[in-house]
C-alpha positions, -999 to 999 in steps of 0.1 A, spaced: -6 -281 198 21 -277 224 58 -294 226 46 -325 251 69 -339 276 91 -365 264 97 -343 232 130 -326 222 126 -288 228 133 -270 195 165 -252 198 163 -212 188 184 -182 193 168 -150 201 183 -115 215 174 -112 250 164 -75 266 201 -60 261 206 -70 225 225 -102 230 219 -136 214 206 -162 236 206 -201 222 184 -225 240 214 -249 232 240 -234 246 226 -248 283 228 -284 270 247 -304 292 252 -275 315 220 -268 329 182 -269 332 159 -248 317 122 -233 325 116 -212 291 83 -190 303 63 -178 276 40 -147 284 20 -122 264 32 -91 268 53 -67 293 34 -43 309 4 -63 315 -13 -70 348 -9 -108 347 27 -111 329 40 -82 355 28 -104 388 44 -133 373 77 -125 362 82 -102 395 73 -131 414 96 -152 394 121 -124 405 116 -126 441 121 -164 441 150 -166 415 174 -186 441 147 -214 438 157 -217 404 191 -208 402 203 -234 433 186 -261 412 207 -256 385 184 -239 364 183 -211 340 149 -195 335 144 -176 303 114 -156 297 99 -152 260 78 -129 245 66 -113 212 75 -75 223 108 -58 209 138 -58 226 135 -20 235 99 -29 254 118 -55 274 149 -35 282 124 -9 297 104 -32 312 135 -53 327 147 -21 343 113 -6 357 105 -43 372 143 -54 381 143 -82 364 178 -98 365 171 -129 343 169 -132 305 137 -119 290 138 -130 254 123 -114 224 102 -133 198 92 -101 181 107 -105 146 102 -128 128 71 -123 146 63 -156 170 80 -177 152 95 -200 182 61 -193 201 46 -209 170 77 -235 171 61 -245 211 27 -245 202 20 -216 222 11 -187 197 -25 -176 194 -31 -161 163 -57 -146 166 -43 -122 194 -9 -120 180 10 -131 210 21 -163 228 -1 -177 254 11 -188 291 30 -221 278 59 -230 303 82 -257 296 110 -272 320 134 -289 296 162 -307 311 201 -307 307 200 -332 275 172 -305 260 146 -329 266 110 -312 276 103 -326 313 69 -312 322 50 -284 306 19 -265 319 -1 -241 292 -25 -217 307 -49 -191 290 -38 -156 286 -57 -143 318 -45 -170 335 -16 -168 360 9 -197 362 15 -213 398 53 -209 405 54 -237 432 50 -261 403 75 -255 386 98 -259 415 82 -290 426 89 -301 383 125 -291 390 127 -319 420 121 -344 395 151 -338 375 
């Protein structure tokens, strides 16, 4: 089952798409955060959404938000993938030990080996705020989230 709002967003530290650790903690007090989990790069679905997520990153940033998006591919896969797309935000690997924070948000499918589409807007005291999980065909509607973020 996934983290529900109201619920403390378990911290974790994974290396993002150029190597570097990344702590979900380390935004506490500083700033909001929409932690996007997606299958895998590459993909028709997850390629739409994260691009869109591109085009639109001022909607996110002048809300004082991070975004940070996670899934169970390598670091490598999302370097390449960051590059191809231009993708200027974090994309965060969850590859080894494999799923483990997906598993940690409820959002792992194990029978397919990958998270689902679980996003979760947690706010500056790490709190989850709202949280939407969709199916693994289906896309994610990025005007909620911003209309989640007015609510903080």
């Amino acid at each position: 089952m996934a983290i529900q709002v109201g619920e403390k967003a378990p911290d974790f530290e994974l290396k993002d798409n150029h190597g570097a650790s990344v702590k979900l903690s380390d935004f506490r007090g500083r700033k909001n955060v929409v932690l996007l989990f997606y299958p895998f790069a590459f993909t028709g679905v997850c390629t739409g959404e994260l691009c869109e997520l591109r085009d639109n990153l001022p909607q996110f940033t002048d809300r004082d938000t991070q975004l940070l998006a996670v899934s169970n591919d390598s670091i490598h896969t999302l370097r390449v993938f960051a590059e191809q797309e231009n993708l200027e935000y974090p994309l965060l690997s969850d590859f080894w030990p494999h799923g483990n924070v997906s598993r940690a948000y409820g959002v792992f499918d194990e029978d397919k080996g990958c998270a689902v589409r679980g996003t979760f807007i947690i706010d500056k005291e790490g709190v989850v705020r709202w949280t939407v999980v969709n199916g693994l065909p289906d896309a994610r509607d990025l005007g909620e989230y911003v209309k989640a973020l007015d609510t903080l």
